[in-house]
C-alpha positions as CSV (number, residue, x, y, z in Angstrom):
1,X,-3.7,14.3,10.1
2,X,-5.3,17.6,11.6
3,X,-7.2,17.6,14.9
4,X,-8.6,20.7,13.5
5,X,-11.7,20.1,13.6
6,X,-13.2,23.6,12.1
7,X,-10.5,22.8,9.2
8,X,-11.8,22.4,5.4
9,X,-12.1,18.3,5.0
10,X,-10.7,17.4,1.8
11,X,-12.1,16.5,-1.7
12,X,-12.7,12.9,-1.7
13,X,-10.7,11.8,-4.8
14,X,-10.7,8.1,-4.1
15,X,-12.9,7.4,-6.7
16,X,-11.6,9.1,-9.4
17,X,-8.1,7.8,-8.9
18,X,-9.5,4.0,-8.9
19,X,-11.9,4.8,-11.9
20,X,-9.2,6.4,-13.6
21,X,-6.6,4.0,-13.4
22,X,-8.9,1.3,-14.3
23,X,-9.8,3.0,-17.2
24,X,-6.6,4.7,-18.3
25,X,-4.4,1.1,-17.9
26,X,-7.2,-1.4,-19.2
27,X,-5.3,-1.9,-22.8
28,X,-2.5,-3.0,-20.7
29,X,-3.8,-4.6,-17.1
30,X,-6.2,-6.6,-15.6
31,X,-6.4,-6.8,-11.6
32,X,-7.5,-9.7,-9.6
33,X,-6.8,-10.1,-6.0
34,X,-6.4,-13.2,-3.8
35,X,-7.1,-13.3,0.3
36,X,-9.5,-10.2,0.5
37,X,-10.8,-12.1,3.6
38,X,-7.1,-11.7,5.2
39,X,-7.7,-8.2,5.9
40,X,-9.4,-7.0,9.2
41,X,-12.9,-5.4,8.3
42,X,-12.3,-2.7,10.8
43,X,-9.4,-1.0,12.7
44,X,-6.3,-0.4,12.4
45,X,-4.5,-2.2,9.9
46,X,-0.5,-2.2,8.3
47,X,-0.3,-3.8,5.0
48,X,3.8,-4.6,3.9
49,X,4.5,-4.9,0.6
50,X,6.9,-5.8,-2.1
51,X,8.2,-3.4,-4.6
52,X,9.2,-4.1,-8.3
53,X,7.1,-1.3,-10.4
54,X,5.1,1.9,-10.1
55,X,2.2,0.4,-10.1
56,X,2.6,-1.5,-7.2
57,X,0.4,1.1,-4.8
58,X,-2.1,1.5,-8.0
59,X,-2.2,-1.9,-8.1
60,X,-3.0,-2.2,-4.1
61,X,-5.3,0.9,-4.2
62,X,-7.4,-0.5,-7.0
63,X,-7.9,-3.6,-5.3
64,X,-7.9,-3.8,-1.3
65,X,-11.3,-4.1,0.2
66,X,-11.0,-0.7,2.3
67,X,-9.1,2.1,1.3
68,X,-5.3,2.4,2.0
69,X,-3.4,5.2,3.1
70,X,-0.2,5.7,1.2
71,X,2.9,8.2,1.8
72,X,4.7,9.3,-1.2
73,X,7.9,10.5,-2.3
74,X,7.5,14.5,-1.3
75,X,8.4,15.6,-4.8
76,X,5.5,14.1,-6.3
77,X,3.5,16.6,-3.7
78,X,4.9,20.0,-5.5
79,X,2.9,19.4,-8.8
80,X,-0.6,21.1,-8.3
81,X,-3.1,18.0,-9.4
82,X,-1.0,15.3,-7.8
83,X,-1.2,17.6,-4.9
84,X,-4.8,17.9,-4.9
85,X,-5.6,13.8,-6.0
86,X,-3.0,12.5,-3.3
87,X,-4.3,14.6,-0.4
88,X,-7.7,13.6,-1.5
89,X,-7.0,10.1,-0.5
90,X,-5.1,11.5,2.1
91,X,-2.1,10.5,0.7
92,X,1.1,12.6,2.5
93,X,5.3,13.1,1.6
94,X,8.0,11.7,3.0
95,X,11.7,13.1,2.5
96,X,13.3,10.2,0.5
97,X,17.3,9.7,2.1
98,X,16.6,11.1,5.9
99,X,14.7,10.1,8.5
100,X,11.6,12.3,7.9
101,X,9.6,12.3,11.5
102,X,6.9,14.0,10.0
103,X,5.8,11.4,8.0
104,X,6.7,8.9,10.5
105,X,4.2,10.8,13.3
106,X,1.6,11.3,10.4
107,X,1.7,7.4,9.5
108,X,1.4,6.7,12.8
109,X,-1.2,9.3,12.8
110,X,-3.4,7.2,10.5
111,X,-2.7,3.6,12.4
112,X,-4.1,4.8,15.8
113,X,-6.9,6.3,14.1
114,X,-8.2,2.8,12.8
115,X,-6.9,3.6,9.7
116,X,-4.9,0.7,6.7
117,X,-1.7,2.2,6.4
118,X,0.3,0.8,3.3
119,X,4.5,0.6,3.1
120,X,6.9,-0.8,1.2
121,X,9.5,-1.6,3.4
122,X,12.1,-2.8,1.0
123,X,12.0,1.4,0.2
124,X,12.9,1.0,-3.3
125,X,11.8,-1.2,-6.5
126,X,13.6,-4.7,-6.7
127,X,14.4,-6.0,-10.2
128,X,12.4,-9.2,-9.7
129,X,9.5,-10.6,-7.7
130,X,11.5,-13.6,-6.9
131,X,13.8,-11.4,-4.5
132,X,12.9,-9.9,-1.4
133,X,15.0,-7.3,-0.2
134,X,16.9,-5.9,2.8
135,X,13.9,-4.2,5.0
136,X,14.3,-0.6,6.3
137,X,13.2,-0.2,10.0
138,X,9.9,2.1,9.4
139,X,7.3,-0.2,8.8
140,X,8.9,-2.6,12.0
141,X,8.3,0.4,14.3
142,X,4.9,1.1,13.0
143,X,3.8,-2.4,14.0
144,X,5.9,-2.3,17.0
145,X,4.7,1.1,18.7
146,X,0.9,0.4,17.7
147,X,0.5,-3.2,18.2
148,X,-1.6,-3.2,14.9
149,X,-2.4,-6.2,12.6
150,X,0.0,-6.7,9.9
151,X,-1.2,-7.9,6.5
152,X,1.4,-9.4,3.9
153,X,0.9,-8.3,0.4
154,X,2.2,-9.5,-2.3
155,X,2.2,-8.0,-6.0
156,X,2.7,-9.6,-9.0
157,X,3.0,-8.9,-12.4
158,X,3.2,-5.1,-12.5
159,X,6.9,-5.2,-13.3
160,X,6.2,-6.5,-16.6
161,X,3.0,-4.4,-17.1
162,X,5.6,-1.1,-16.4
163,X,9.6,-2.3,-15.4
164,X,12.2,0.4,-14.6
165,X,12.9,0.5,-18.3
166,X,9.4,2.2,-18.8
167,X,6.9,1.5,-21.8
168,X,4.0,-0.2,-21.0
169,X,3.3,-3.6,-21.7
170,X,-0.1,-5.8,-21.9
171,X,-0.1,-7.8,-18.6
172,X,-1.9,-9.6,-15.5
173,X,-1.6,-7.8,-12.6
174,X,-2.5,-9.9,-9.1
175,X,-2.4,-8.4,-5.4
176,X,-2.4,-11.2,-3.3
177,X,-3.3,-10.4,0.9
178,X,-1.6,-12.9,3.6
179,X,-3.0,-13.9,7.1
180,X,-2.4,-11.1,9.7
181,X,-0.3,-11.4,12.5
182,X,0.7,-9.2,15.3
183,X,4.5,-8.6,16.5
184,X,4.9,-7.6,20.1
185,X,6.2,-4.6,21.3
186,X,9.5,-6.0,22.8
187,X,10.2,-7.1,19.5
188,X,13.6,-6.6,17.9
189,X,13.4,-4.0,15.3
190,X,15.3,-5.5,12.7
191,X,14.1,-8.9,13.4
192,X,11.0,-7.9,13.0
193,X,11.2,-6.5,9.7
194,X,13.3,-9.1,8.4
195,X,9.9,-11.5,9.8
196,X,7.8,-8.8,7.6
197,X,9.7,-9.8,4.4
198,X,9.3,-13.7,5.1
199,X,5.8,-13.3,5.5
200,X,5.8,-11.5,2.0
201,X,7.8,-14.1,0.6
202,X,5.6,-16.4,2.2
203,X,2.0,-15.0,0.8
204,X,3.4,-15.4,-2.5
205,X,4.3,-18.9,-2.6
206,X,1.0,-19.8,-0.8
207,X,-1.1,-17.8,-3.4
208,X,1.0,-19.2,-6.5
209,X,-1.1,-20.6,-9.6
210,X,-4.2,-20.7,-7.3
211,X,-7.3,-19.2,-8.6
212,X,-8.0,-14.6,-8.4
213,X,-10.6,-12.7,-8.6
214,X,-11.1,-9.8,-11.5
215,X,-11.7,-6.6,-10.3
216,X,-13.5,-4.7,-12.8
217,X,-13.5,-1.0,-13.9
218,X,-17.0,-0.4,-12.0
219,X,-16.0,-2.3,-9.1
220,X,-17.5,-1.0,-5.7
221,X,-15.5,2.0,-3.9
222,X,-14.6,1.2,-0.3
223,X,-16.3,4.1,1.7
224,X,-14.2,6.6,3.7
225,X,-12.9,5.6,7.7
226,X,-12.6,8.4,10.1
227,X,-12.1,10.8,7.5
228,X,-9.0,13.9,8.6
């Protein structure tokens, strides 16, 4: 984020990412979501995820009822459009394999300006929803050093939709949002991301086979927080 205030804002490309993807994946997903009342209406806010597909931040971005900030694998930030629709909705890299403090700083960036930060802790794609994996300690120290509220999201059915095979497949695909809690900041790192994953876990059992909401391709865009 730039304190620079004379500094050009940038394009607002929310929309067209949201109304793209809905458009572009409707012969092969739906999305509903489950617990939009779960997330806070205002302030800061850290959403943990699972992660078995791709889709899994379309998927999120599509659906939450404000809009999320992701961070992205820095490669996907040297191709010119991506460049341009990711900083838009002020996406930003991270150095996959190092500890990047950049993007650590910038995340945290976003958090204490009131922002809804989305991670994926497990920091790579699992080969099934069933299993929740090993945590890395980012997302912990996020929660930890800001004190924010931290939402469990669970996503299901994207993995079919696109697997790590590739090809795209006609499918359901359902975010579901658990209760937030906070995690205090004596808190053991590791124990508080393993807590993260539980919660997860746990947001998917209690949404199971209870009833989602569609969101449709001209569903309302969630307007812009404190924008960079």
């Amino acid at each position: 984020m730039s304190d620079d205030k004379t500094a050009p804002k940038q394009t607002d490309t929310y929309w067209i990412l949201k109304r793209g993807t809905l458009v572009l994946l409707r012969p092969w997903a739906t999305f509903y979501i489950q617990g939009a009342e779960n997330v806070p209406k205002e302030g800061p806010v850290l959403y943990v995820s699972n992660h078995t597909s791709y889709l899994d931040p379309v998927a999120i971005g599509n659906v939450t009822p404000r809009r999320v900030v992701f961070m992205g694998k820095a490669e996907l930030f040297h191709h010119k459009i991506l460049n341009w629709l990711l900083r838009g909705v002020d996406g930003f890299p991270v150095k996959r394999g190092e500890a990047d403090m950049t993007a650590f700083k910038t995340a945290l960036g976003f958090l204490k300006a009131g922002r809804v930060v989305c991670v994926f802790p497990e920091g790579t794609r699992q080969d099934s929803e069933e299993k929740i994996g090993v945590p890395e300690p980012g997302a912990a120290l996020f929660a930890i050093k800001t004190g924010c509220p931290v939402v469990p999201v669970f996503v299901s059915g994207a993995s079919h939709v696109l697997g790590k095979k590739g090809g795209l497949h006609r499918g359901k695909i359902t975010v579901a949002f658990g209760e937030p809690y906070t995690i205090p900041k004596t808190a053991d790192r590791d124990t508080a991301g393993q807590e993260m994953m539980e919660a997860v876990a746990k947001t998917r059992e209690h949404w199971r086979g209870k009833p989602a909401q569609r969101v449709g391709v001209f569903s309302p865009i969630p307007p812009r927080e404190n924008q960079k």
